[in-house]
N, C-alpha and C positions, 0 to 999 in steps of 0.2 A: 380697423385693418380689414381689407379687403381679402375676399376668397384669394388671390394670385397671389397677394402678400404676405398671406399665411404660409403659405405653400414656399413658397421662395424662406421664409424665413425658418420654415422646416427642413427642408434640402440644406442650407447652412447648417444649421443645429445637426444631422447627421453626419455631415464632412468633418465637424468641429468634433465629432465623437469618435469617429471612424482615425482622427489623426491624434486621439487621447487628449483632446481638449476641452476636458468635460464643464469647464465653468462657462465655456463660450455656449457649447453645448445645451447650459442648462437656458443661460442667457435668451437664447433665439425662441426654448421651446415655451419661458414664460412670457416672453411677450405676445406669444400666441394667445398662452391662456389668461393674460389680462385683457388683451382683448374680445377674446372666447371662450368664457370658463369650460363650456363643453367642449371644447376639441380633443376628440379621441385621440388621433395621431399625435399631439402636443402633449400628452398625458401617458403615452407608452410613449413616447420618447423620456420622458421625465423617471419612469418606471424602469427603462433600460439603463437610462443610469445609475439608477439607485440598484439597479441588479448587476451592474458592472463595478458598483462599490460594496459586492455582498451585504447592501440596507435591508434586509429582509422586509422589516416594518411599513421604511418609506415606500418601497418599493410594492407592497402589495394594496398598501395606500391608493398611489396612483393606478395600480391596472384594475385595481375596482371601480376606480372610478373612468377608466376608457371602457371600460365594459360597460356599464350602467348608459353611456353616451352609445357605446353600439357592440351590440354584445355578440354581433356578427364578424365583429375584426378579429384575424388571422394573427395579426403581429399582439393583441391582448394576451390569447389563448398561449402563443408563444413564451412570451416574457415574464408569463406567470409560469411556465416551464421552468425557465430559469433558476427563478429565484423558490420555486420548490429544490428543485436539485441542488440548488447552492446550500440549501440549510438540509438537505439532506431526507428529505420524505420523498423519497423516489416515485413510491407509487404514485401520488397526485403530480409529479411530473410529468411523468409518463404518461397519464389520462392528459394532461394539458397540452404534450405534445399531439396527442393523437387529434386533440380536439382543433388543434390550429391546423392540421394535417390533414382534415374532414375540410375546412374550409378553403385551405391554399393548399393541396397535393403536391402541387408542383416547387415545394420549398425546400430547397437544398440542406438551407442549416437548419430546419425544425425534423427533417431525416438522420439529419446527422446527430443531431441531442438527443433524439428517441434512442437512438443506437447506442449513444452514451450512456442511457439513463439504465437501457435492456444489458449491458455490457455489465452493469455493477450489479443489477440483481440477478447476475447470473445467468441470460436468458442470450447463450452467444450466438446460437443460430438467426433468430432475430435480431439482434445484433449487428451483425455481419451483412443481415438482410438491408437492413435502415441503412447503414453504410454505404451500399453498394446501389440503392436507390437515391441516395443524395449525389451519388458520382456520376447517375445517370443525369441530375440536373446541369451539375455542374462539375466537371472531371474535374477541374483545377483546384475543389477547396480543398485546401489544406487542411484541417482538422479532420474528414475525413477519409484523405487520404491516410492521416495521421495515425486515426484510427483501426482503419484497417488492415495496417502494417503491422499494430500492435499484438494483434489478435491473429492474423495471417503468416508473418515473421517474412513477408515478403519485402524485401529492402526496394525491388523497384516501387511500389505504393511509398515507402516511407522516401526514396530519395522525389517521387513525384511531390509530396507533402512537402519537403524544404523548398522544392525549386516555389512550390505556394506562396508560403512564408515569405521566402527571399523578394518575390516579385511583390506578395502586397508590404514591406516594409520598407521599400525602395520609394512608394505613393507615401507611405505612413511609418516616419521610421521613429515617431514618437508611441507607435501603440505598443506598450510595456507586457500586456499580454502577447501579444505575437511573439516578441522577442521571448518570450517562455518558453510557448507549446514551441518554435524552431529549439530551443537549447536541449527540451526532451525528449524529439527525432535523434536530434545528433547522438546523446546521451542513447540511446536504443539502438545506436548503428556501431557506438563503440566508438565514435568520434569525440572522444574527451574535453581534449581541447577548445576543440568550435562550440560545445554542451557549456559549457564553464563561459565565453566570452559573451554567448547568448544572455545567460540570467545577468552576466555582469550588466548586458546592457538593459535589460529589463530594470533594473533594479535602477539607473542611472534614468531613465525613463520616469520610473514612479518607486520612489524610496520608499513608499508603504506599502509595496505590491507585496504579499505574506507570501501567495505562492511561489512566487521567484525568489524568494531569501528560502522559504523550503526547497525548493528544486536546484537552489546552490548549495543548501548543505547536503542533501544527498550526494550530488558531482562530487564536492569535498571529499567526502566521506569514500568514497567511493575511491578516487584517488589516493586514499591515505593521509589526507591534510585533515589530521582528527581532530585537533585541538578548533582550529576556524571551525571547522562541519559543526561539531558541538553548539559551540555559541550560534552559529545562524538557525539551527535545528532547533531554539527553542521559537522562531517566530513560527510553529508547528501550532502552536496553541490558537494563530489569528487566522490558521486555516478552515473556513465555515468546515468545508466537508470532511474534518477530523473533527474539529465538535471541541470545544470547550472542556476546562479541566473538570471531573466528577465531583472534587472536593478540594476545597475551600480552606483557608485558613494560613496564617503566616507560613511563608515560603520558606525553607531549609536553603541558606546560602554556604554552608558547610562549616560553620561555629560550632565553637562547643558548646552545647545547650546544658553543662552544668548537670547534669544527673537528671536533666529534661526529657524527655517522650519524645521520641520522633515519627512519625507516622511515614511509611514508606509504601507507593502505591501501584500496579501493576497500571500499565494504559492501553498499550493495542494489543498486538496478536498475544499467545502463549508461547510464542520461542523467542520474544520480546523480553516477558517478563522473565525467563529460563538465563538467558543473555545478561542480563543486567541484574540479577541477584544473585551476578556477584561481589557488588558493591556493599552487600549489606555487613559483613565483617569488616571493610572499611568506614561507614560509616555507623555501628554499632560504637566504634573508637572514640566517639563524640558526643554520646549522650547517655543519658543513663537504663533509656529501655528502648528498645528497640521493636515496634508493631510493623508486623507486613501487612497490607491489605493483597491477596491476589485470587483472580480468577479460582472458583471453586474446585475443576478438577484437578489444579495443583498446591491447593493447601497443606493438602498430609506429606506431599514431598518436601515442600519447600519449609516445612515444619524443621528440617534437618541441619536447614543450615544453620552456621556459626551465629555467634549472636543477636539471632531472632529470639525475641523473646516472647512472641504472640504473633500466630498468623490468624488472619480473619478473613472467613471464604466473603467475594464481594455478594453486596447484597444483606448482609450480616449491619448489627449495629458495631459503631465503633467507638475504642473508650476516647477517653478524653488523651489529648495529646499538646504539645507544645509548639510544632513546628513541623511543612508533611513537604515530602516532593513527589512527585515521578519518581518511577526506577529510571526509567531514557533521560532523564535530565541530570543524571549521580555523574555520568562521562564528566559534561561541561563544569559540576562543582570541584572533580577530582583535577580536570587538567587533564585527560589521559591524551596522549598519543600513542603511534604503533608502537613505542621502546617501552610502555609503563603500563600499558592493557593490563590488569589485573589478574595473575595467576601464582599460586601457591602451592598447585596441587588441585584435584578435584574436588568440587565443593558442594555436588551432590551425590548422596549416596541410595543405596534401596537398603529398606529394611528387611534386615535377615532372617526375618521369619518368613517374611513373604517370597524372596527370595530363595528359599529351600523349598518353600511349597513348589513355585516355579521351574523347579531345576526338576523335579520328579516327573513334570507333564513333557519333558524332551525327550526327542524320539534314542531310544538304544542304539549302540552299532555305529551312529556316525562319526566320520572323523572331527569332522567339525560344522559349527551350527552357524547361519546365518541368516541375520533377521531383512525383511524385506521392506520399503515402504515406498511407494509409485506416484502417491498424489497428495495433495494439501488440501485445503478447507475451500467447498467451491464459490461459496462468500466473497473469496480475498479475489482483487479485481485482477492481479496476476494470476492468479491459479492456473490460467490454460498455457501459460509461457512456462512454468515450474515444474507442473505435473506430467507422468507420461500413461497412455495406457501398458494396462498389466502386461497385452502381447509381447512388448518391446522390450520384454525382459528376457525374451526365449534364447536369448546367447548366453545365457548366463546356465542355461542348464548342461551344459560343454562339461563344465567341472567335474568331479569325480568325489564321490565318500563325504558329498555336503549336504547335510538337513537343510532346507529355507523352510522360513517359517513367515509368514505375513504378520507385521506388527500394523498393517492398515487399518484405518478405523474409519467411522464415516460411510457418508452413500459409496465411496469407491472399496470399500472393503467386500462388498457383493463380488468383484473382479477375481477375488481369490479360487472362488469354487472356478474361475471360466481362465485358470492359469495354462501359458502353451503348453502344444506338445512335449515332453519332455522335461520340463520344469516342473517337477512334483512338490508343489509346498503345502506347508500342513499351516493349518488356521487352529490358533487357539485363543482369541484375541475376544471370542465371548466373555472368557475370562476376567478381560480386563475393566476395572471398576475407574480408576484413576489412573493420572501419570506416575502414582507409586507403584501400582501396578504392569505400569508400563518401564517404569525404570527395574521393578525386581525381575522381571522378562529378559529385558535387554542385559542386566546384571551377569544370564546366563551365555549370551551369546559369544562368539569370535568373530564376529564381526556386525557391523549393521551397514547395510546398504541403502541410503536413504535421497529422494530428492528434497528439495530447500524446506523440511517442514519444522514443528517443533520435536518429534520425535530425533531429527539430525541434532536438533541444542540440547536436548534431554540427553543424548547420548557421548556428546562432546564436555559438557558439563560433569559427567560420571568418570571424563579420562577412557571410554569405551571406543576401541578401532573405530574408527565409521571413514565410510568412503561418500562423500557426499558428488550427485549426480546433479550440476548446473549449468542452468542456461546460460546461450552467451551473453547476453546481457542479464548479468546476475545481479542479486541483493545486494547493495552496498555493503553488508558486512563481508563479505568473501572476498572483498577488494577485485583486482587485475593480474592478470597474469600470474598465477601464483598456484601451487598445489597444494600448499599446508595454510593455514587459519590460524595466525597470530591469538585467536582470540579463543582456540581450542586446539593446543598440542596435536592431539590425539586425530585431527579432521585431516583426511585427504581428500583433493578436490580435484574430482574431473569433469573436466570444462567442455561446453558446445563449441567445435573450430567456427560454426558463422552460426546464423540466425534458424532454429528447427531444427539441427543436424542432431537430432539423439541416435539414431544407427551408429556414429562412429562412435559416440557416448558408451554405448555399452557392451561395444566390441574392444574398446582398451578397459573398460572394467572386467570383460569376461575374460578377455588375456593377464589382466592382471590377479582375477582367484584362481586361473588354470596354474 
């Protein structure tokens, strides 16, 4: 095969990929490499697909070996980007974007991944930066534009982002990815409907595509259709960039295991695990002992609930068991929908000794106390849509004969010493050792005023007032349109009217403590 006919038979192999054709794809790039073992571009094309089917393995296979052929190529340094990020080691993605970005500057999507990569570890300013430098290559890509609607809450970037989409899936209306990232625009603009027919069509595209059955069970979910969301919500598991179950061992399909050991296991954030144990008194009903495994600083609380009969902080050994799930996966065994969400009453409590210790460190004189909390964990790839700064709380000091007290914790807890004018809150959250400690706190208050963190599920869990402050496009669990939380009596919820609006956010909460 001649130089022209490599080339020719490479431009095929990327049309064949570009329009989700990946076996024609692979087709074109090995004939290359039968006839050229070294062909670099023949070998990252073979590498982007194996990074476009999250093959880690295969995929790093071949970009070692387009490196080794020319360790100068742009699109190598790139696709080993990829496929770091896909399995989750950011930082060496991030070094590979930069390194394909020292080579080709002028790369749109390797600006745009860098942004993606800086976005997860937290790092928005550059972020925002890489963004805003791939729009200078090319205004139209949609990822990000995507992107920096996300992050911006500016809806013209996000409707520039669909119009992207729409235009390349019009050329290529087999790429099953496309049809995603358009379904999680829409999903972000509040566009339900168009969010939901998106994944459908991803998913009719490429039946195993994991993210778009995850990106359909959240829409579910989100809408209320909880029973569907449940079941699609376990292909969560074949999502690389959530990672694989911790532990192992016969799956709990909700049988009675006979006087058997169950093993019951926390898996992502802490108002995850907060949320869904309270399935453990329903499934206590089934076996003969009951073990929790969860995150260390809520072992001693969740030591409380009803038929746990051993909590084990993670990272601890674990005894022997007979069968283990997920807490997120107890919904899809139970069947729950919004009529059978599980409530009986509160099902965590604080401990009363801690609890009285608690009560003596609030301030005298006030009529009534409330507790404060502005931001969430900066880790979490949402955090800058959820969180607000401290200043924007300065309407709330209107009130009259109210203590606030900061239950914030974390790098944003510094905010407290720098609260507005006239919002006098008192910090005593040195204090606090664990979420028992956080629960025999809030045990004192008359209210808690919380954006989307786990201290809002620790408090709605307790049956404690809380007023929860949500973005407009909120957490699937807070559903639409709604101001009470099926899934927490006790939760009032006020809502962003469009995308950033917190000023009116805490001018109907300061109206509503006055």
């Amino acid at each position: 095969m001649n130089e022209d006919a490599a080339r020719e038979r490479l431009q095929a192999g990327a049309r064949h990929r570009d329009a989700g054709e990946s076996a024609e794809a692979r087709r074109c790039a090995g004939e290359v490499l039968a006839a050229d073992p070294g062909n670099a571009e023949a070998a990252v094309l073979m590498a982007a697909l194996a990074a476009d089917d999250n093959d880690f393995g295969e995929g790093h296979r071949w970009v070692r070996r387009a490196l080794e052929a020319d360790p100068k190529a742009a699109a190598s340094h790139y696709t080993l980007g990829r496929l770091y990020q896909a399995a989750g080691r950011l930082a060496e993605a991030e070094a590979s974007y930069l390194l394909a970005l020292d080579l080709a500057p002028e790369s749109a999507k390797a600006h745009n991944n860098l942004g993606c990569v800086q976005h997860m570890l937290g790092k928005l300013d550059l972020a925002v930066a890489s963004y805003r430098r791939a729009l200078e290559f090319d205004p139209s890509l949609p990822q990000a534009n995507q992107n920096l609607a996300a992050i911006t809450s500016d809806p013209a970037q996000a409707e520039s982002a669909i119009a992207g989409y729409q235009r390349h899936l019009q050329q290529n209306p087999g790429d099953a990815g496309a049809h995603n990232n358009l379904g999680n625009v829409f999903r972000e603009l509040g566009r339900h409907r168009e969010a939901l027919a998106s994944f459908d069509a991803a998913i009719r595209c490429d039946p195993e595509l994991a993210e778009a059955h995850f990106s359909r069970a959240l829409q579910l979910l989100t809408v209320g259709r909880l029973v569907e969301g449940w079941k699609e919500h376990e292909w969560r598991w074949k999502v690389n960039a959530l990672g694989a179950p911790r532990i192992s061992g016969r799956k709990w399909q909700g049988e009675d295991l006979d006087g058997g050991t169950l093993l019951l296991h926390a898996e992502q954030g802490m108002g995850d695990a907060l949320q869904f144990a309270r399935y453990a008194t329903l499934a206590a009903a089934r076996c003969g002992k009951l073990v929790l495994e969860c995150q260390r600083p809520l072992a001693p609380l969740l030591g409380t609930l009803a038929g746990v009969s051993r909590v084990v902080p993670e990272g601890d050994a674990l005894p022997p068991f007979d069968a283990q799930l997920s807490l997120m996966s107890l919904p899809n065994v139970f069947e729950t929908s919004l009529q059978t969400i599980p409530w009986s009453g509160p099902y965590l409590r604080a401990d009363p000794q801690r609890a009285s210790e608690w009560r003596g460190r609030l301030a005298r004189g006030a009529r009534r106390h409330v507790g404060l909390v502005w931001a969430g964990r900066p880790q979490q790839r949402n955090n800058h849509n959820r969180s607000i700064p401290v200043e924007a709380l300065a309407p709330l000091a209107s009130a009259r004969d109210i203590a606030f007290y900061s239950l914030q914790v974390g790098e944003a807890s510094r905010q407290a010493a720098a609260a507005p004018g006239g919002l006098k809150m008192i910090d005593l959250t040195a204090g606090i050792r664990d979420f028992a400690d956080t629960a025999a706190f809030a045990s004192n208050l008359d209210l808690l005023i919380s954006v989307d963190t786990s201290v809002a599920h620790l408090a709605g869990a307790m049956g404690l007032p809380t007023w929860l402050i949500a973005a407009y496009s909120a957490d699937w669990r807070w559903l639409l349109d709604r101001e009470d939380c099926p899934w927490y009596p006790s939760v009032r919820i006020f809502r962003q009217a469009s995308p950033g609006a917190w000023a009116g956010v805490i001018e109907r909460v300061a109206a509503a403590l006055a």
